[in-house]
Wavefront OBJ file of the C-alpha trace (Angstrom):
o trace
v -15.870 2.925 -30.521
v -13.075 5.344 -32.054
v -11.947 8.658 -29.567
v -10.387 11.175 -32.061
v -6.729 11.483 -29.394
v -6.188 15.187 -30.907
v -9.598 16.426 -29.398
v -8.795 14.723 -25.829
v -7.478 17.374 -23.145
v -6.482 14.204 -21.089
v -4.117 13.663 -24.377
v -2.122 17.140 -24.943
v -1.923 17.033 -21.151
v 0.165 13.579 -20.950
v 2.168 14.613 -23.756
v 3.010 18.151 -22.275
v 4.272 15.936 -18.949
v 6.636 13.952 -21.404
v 8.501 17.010 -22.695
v 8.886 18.115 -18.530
v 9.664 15.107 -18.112
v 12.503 15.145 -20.509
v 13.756 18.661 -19.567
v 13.806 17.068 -15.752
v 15.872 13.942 -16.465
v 18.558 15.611 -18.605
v 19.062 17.954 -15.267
v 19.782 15.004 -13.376
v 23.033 14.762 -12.145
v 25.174 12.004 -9.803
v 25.754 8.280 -9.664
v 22.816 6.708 -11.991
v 21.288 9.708 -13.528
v 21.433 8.794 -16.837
v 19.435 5.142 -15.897
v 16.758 6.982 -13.261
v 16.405 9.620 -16.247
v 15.438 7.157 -18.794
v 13.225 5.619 -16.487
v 11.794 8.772 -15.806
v 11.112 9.472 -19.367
v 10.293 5.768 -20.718
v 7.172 6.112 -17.761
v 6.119 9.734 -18.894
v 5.814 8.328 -22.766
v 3.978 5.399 -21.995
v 1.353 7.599 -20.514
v 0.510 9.473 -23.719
v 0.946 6.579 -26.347
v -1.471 4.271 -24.577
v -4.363 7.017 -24.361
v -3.558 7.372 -28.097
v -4.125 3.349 -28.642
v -7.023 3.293 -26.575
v -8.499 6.003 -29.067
v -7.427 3.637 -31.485
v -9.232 0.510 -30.686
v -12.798 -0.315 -31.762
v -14.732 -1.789 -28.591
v -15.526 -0.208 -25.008
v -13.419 -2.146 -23.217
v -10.794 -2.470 -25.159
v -10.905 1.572 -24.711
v -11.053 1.157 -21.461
v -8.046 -1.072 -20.459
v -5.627 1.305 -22.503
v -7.080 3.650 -20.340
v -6.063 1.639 -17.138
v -2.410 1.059 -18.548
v -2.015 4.763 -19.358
v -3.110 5.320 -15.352
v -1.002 2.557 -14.683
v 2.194 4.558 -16.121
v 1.238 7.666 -14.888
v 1.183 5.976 -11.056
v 4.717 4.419 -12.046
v 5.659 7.999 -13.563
v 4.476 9.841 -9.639
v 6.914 6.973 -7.902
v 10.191 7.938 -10.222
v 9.303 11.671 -9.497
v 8.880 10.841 -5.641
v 12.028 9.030 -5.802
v 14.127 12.264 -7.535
v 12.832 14.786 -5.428
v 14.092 12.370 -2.328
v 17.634 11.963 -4.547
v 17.821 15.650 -5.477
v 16.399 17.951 -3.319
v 17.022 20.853 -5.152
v 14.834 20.295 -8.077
v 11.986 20.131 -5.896
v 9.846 22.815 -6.673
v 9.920 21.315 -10.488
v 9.451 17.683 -9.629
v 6.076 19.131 -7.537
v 5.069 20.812 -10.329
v 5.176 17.535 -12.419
v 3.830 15.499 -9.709
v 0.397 17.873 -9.656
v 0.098 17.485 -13.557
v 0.553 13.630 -13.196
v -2.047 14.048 -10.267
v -4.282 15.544 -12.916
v -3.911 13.269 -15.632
v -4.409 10.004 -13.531
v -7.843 11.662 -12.197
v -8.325 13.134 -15.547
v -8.154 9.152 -17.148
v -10.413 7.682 -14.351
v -13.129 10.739 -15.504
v -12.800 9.103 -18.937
v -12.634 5.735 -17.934
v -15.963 6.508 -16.342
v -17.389 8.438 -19.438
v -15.947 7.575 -22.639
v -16.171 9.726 -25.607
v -19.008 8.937 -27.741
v -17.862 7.931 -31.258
v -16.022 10.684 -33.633
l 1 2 3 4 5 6 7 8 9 10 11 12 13 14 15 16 17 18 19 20 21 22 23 24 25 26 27 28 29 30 31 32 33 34 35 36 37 38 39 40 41 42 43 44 45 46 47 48 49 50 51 52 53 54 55 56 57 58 59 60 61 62 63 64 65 66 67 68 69 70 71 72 73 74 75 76 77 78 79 80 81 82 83 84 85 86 87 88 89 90 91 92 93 94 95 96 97 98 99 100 101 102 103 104 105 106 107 108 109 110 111 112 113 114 115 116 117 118 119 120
């Protein structure tokens, strides 16, 4: 079973939350920005690059639990969001923004957990 990751929407949307993701830390500011920024950003990677080896492994379920780590990072990635917007306050209305779009890509995985692509 091989998932061609350029043709998944779930895909270019995880990757599009890494570069917010990166634009959000580096506004961080304050006693441990620099570690809750990497955090912030090591979560929002993991979430594209394991959707990416699930396309790239040849059995169902071995599809399918890459699928359940990338979900797995996205959850971690909506707890160090949660966790800014209670540190900084005033980036709210951005951190919201990214915490819909990781809302949409964990639903968006369990969809494709559910129905895989058929091979490509």
């Amino acid at each position: 079973m091989r998932a061609h990751v350029g043709r998944l929407r779930l895909h270019q949307l995880a990757a599009t939350l890494v570069v917010d993701a990166v634009v959000l830390a580096r506004s961080f500011h304050g006693p441990g920005a620099r570690d809750r920024g990497d955090q912030l950003v090591r979560a929002a990677l993991s979430v594209p690059s394991n959707i990416a080896e699930a396309c790239g492994r040849g059995t169902l379920p071995e599809f399918r639990r890459f699928l359940v780590y990338a979900r797995g990072s996205a959850q971690e990635l909506r707890t160090q969001l949660e966790i800014a917007r209670r540190i900084d306050p005033a980036r709210t209305r951005a951190i919201v923004r990214l915490e819909c779009r990781t809302a949409l890509v964990i639903k968006m995985s369990g969809r494709l957990y559910a129905r895989p692509p058929k091979d490509t």
